[in-house]
FIKENU-122115 format. One line per 2 residues: their letters; for each residue y, z, x of C-alpha. Coordinates in steps of 0.02 Angstrom, whole numbers, plus 32768, in hexadecimal, padded with zeros to 4 digits. Layout:
# residues N
A = Y,Z,X | ...
# end
This chain:
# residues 309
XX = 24D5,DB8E,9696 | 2594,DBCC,96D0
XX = 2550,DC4D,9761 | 25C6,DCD9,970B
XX = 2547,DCC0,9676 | 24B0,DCD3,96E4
XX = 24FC,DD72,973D | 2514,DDC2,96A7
XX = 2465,DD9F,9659 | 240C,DDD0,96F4
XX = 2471,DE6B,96D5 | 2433,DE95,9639
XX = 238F,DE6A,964C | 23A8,DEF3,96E6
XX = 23D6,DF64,966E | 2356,DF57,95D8
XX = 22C7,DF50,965F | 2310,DFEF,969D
XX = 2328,E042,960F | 2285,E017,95AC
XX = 2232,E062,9663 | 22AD,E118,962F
XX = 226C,E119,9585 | 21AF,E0FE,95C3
XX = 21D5,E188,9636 | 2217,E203,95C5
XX = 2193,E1D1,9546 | 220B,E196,94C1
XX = 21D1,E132,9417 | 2191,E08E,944E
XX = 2204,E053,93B6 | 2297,E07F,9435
XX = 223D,DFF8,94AA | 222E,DF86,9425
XX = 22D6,DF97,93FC | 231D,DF83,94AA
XX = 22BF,DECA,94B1 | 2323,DEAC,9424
XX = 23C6,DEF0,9465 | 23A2,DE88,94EF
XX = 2380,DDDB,949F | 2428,DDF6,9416
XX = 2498,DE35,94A7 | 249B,DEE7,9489
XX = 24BB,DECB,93BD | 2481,DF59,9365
XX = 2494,DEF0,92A6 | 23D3,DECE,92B9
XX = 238D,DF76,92D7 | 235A,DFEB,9266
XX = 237E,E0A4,927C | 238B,E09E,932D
XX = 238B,E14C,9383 | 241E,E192,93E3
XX = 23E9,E151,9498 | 23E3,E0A7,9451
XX = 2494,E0BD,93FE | 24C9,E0E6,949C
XX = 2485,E064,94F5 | 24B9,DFE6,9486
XX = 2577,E02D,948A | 257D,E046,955D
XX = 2523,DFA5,956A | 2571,DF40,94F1
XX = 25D2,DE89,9523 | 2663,DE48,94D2
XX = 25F2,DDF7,943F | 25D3,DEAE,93E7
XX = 265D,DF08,9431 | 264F,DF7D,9391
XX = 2595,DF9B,9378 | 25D4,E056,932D
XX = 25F2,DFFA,928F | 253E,DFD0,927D
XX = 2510,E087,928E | 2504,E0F8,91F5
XX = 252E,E1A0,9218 | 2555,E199,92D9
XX = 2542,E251,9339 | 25E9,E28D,938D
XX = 259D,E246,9433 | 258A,E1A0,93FB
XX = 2633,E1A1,93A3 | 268F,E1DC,9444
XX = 262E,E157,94A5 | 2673,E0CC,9420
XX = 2714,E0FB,942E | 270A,E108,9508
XX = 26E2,E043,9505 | 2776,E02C,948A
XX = 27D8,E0A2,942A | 27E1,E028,9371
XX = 2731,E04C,9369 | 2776,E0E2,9306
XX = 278A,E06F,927A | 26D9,E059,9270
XX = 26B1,E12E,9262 | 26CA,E186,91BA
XX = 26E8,E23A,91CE | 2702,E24C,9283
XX = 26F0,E2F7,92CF | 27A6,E340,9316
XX = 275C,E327,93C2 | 2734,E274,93A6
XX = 27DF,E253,934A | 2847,E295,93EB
XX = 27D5,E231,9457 | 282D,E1A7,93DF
XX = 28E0,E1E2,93FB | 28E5,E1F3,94BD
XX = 28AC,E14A,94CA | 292D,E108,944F
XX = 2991,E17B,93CF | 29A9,E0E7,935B
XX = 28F1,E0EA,933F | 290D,E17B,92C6
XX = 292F,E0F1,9245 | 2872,E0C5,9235
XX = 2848,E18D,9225 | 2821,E1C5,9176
XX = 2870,E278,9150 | 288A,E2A2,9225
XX = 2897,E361,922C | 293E,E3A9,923A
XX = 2929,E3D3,92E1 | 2902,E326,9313
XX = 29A9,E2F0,92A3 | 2A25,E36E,9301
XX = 29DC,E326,93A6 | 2A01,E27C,9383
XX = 2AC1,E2AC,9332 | 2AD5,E30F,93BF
XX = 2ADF,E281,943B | 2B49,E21C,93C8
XX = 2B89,E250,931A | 2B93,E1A0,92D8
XX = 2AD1,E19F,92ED | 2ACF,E1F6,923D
XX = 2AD5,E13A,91FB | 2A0F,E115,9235
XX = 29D4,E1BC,91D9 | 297D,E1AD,9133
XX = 29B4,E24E,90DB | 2A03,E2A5,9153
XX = 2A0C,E371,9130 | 2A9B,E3B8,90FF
XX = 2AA3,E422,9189 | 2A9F,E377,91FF
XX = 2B25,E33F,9172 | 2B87,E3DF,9192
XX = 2B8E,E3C0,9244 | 2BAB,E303,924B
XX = 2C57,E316,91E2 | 2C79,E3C1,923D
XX = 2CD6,E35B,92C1 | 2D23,E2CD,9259
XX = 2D31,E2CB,91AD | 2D26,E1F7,91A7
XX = 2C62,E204,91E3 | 2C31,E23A,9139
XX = 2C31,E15F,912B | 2BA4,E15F,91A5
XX = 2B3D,E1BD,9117 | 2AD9,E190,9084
XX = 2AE6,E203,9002 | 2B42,E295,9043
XX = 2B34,E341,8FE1 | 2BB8,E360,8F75
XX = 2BE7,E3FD,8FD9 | 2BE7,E388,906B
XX = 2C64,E314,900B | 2CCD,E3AB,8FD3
XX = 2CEB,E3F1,907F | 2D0D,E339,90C4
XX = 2D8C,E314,9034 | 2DE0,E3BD,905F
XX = 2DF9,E39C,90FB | 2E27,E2ED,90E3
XX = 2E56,E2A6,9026 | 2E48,E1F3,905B
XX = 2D9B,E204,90AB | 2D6A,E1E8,8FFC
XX = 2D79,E132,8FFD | 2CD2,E13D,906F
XX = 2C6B,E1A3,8FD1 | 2C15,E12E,8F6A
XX = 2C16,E190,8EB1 | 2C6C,E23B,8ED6
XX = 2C57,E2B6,8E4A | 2CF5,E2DE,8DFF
XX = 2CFD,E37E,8E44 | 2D21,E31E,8EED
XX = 2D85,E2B3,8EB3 | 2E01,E33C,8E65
XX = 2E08,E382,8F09 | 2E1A,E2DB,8F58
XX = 2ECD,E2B7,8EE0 | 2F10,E360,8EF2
XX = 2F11,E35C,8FAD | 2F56,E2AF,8FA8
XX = 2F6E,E250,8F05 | 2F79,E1A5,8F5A
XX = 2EC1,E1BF,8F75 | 2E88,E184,8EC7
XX = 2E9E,E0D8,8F06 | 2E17,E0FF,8F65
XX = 2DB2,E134,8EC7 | 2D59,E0A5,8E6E
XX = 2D47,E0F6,8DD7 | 2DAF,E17A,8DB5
XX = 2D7B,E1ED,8D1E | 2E21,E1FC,8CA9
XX = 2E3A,E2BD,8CD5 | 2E4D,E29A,8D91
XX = 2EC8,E1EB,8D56 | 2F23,E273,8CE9
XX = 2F43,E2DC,8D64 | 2F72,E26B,8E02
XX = 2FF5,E216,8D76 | 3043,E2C0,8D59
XX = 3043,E2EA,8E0F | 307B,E22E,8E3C
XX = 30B1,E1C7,8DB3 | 30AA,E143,8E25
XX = 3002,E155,8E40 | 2FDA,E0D6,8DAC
XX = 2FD6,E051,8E22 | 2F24,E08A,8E64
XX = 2EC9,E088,8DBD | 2E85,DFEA,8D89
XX = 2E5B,E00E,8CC6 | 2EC4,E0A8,8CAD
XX = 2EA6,E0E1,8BF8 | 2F22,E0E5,8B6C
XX = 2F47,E19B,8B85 | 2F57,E17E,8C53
XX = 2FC8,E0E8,8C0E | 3037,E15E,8B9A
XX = 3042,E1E8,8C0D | 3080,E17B,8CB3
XX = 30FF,E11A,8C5C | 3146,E1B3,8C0F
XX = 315A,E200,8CA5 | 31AA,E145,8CFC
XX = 31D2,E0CF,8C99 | 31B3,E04F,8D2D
XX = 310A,E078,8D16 | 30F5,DFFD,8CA3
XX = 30EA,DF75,8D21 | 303B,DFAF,8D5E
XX = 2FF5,DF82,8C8B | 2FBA,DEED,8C62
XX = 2FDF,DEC0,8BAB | 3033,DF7C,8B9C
XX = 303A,DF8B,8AE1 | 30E6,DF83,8A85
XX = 30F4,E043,8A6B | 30E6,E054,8B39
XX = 3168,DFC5,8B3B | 31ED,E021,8ADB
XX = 31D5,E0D6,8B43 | 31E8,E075,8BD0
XX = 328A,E00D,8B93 | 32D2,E0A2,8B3C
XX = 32C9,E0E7,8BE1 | 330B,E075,8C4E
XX = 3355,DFB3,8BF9 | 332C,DF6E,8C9C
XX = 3274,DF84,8C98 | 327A,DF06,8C19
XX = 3271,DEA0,8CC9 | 31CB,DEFC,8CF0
XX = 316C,DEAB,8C44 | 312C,DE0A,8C36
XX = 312C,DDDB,8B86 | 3193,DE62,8B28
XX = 319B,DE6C,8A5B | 3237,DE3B,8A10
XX = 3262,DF05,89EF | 3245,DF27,8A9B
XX = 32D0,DEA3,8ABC | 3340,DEDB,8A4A
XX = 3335,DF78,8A87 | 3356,DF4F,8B31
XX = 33E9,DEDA,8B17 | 3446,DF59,8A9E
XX = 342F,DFC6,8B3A | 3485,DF6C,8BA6
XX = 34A9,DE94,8B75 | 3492,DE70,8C26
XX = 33E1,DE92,8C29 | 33C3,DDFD,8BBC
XX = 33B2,DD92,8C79 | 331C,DDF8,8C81
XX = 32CE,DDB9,8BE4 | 327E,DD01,8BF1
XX = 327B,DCBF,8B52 | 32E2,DD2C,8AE4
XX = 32F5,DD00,8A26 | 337E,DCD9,89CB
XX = 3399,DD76,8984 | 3390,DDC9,8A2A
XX = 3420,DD48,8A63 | 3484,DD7A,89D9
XX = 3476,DE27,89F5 | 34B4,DE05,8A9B
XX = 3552,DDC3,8A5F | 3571,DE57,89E2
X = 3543,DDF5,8948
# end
């Protein structure tokens, strides 16, 4: 036997000799000797014990080798003491504790803040401490409040990507401070997004979809702004190329009445669509002849009308 091996079961036969002697003493249960022989032979695993009381808990979590380094998870129910002894021998043992007590779940934090992660609902106190150190630390927070929320983008605007759901008066405030910190909210409600385009109408690129008031409105503001809208309804269509005719370059397959505003406008924008009607054609040629070099396959009667037949 390796003499590390024998060192450390001398060791624990030590302590379980020792302790069984404390329990005698104290007049314990002589289930809690029982259950220290069997602690003993599984190497401190608590799996096979039924209802053990807290001293064995505790024994088994102080006493415990790298086999069962998380007995806590076989214990239903642990008191605060045996929680805060769990999480002394190693801090992911909080994984293992539904519903830790505040005391237990800053315990978790000192020893390593990203442990919040495996906390279900932390207090808010226990949330502020964690942002505190680092703001960014928002991201390993299930439901953050929005007071931690508040204070996370109080700073910088951008950190509302680090979290998950953000209130919609968190969003607000963030878009109002910065319009393209939008492109970080998954699903804003229109309300934010309105605010987003009127602070800075290039933001709507940022929006994946766009309800038609706020396209309307960043087209009216930007006309330009046609080019960040992937399916821009007919009445976004309409309403962009009237005010630019250019606009009709960001439409696929714009319809022939969009051609003709947009030709009527400008002949040369004739360049801008890929498969114009014959009318549009004409229309653009009678404009000006020279923009038949624009026109790929003009017809015949487009070529005549070019040479004032």
């Amino acid at each position: 036997m390796n003499t590390n091996i024998k060192k450390q079961v001398i060791l624990l036969m030590i302590i379980s000799i020792f302790t069984t002697l404390n329990c005698q003493a104290k007049g314990n249960n002589p289930k809690d000797s029982k259950d220290l022989h069997i602690l003993f032979s599984n190497h401190y695993n608590l799996k096979d014990i039924e209802n053990p009381s807290e001293e064995i808990q505790l024994i088994a979590i102080e006493q415990n080798t790298n086999w069962h380094l998380h007995n806590i998870r076989y214990i239903k129910n642990p008191s605060e003491k045996v929680q805060l002894a769990a999480i002394k021998k190693d801090g992911n043992n909080i994984k293992y504790i539904q519903n830790p007590s505040e005391k237990v779940q800053f315990a978790v934090i000192r020893r390593d803040k990203h442990n919040i992660k495996y906390i279900q609902n932390p207090s808010e106190k226990v949330q502020l401490a964690v942002i505190r150190r680092d703001k960014h630390n928002i991201k390993y927070i299930q439901n953050p409040s929005e007071k931690v929320q508040l204070t996370v983008i109080d700073s910088d605007g951008n950190n509302i990507k680090y979290i998950q759901n953000p209130s919609e008066k968190v969003q607000l405030i963030t878009v109002n401070e910065s319009p393209y910190s939008i492109k970080y909210i998954e699903n804003p409600s229109e309300k934010v997004q309105l605010i987003a385009i009127r602070g800075y109408a290039a933001s709507l690129g940022n929006i994946k979809n766009p309800s038609e008031k706020v396209q309307l409105i960043a087209i009216q503001k930007y006309g330009s702004s046609l080019r960040n809208i992937k399916n821009p309804s007919k009445k976004v269509q309409l309403i962009a190329v009237k005010k630019d005719g250019g606009n009709i370059a960001y439409i696929k397959n714009p319809s022939e009445m969009l051609q003709l505003i947009a030709v009527k406008k400008d002949g040369t924008n004739i360049n801008l669509i890929k498969n114009p009607t014959e009318k549009v054609q004409l229309i653009a040629v009678k404009k000006d002849a020279r923009n038949i070099k624009f026109i790929k396959n003009p017809t015949e009667k487009v070529f005549r009308a070019t040479m004032g037949y």
